[in-house]
C-alpha positions in Angstrom: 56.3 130.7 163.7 53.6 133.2 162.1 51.4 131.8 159.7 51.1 133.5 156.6 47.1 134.5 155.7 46.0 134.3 152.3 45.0 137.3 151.0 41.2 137.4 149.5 41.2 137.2 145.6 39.9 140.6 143.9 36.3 140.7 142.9 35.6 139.1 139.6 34.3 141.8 137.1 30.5 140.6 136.0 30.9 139.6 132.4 27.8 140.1 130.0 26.3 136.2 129.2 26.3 136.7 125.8 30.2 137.6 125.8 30.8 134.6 128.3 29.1 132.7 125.6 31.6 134.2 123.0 34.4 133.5 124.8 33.3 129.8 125.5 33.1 129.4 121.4 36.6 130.8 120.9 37.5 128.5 123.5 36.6 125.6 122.2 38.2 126.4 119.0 41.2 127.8 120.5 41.7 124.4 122.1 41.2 122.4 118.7 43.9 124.2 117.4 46.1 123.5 120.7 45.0 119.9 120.0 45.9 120.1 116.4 49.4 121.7 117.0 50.1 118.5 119.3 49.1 115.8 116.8 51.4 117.5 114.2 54.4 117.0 116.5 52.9 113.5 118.2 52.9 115.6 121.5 50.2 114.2 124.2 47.9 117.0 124.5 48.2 118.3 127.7 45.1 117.5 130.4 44.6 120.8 131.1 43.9 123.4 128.7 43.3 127.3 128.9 40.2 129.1 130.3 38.6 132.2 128.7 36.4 133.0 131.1 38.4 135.5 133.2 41.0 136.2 130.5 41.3 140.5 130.6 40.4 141.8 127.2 44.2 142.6 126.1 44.9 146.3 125.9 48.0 146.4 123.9 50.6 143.9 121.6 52.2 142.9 124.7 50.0 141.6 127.1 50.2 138.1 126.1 49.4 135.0 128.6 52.0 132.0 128.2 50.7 128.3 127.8 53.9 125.8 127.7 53.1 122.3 126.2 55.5 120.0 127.9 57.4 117.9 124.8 57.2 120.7 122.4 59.9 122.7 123.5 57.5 125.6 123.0 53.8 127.0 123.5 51.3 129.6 123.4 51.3 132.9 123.5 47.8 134.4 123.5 46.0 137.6 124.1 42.2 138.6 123.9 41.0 141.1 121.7 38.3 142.8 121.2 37.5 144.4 117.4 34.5 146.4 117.4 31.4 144.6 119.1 33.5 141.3 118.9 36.0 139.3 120.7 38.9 138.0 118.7 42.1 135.7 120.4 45.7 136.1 118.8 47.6 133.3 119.7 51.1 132.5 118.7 52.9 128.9 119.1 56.2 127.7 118.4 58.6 125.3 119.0 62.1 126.2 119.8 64.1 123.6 118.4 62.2 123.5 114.8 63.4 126.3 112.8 60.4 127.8 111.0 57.8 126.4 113.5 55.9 129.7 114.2 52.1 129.6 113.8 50.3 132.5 114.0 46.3 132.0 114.3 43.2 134.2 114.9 40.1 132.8 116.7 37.0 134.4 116.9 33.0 132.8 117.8 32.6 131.3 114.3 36.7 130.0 113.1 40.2 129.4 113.5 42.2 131.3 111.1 45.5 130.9 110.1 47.1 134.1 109.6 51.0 133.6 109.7 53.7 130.5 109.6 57.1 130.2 109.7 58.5 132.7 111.8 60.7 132.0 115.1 
């Protein structure tokens, strides 16, 4: 039986430290927001929780990355950004059998923004 070799993993682009920093603030507050859509629906946060760090920069409205929260029938749907000389996140989170449920929020370095509810 041949055993199957792992192929290397692509080079890492170098990413600026001042942007890693960025991305480590909307992090954080993306993951507050994660913890916050949990608590609303009593749903254990999950122990593992997205990385930034080697997220791609999105390059158009459908290059989303999935997060599914186990119990909320649902997740995350979230994209980096960047707008000018700063990095925003878009994520989207829903959960499928509440009606309505759609949260939109925008993240950047310094907040958490709702922008949108009620959809899906």
């Amino acid at each position: 039986m041949a055993s199957a070799r792992k192929r290397p993993a692509p080079p890492r682009p170098e990413i600026d430290p001042d942007e890693l920093k960025e991305r480590s603030m909307i992090q954080e507050l993306f993951r507050g927001v994660i913890r916050a859509r949990c608590q609303q629906g009593a749903i254990p946060v999950p122990r593992r929780l997205p990385r930034l760090d080697t997220l791609p920069v999105g390059r158009g409205d459908d290059e989303f990355t999935w997060f599914a929260v186990p119990g909320m029938y649902g997740g995350f749907n979230y994209r980096l950004e960047r707008r000018g000389v700063e990095l925003q996140l878009v994520a989207e989170s829903w959960c499928r059998v509440v009606g309505g449920s759609g949260m939109r929020h925008v993240v950047t370095a310094k907040q958490a923004v709702l922008v949108a509810e009620g959809f899906v």
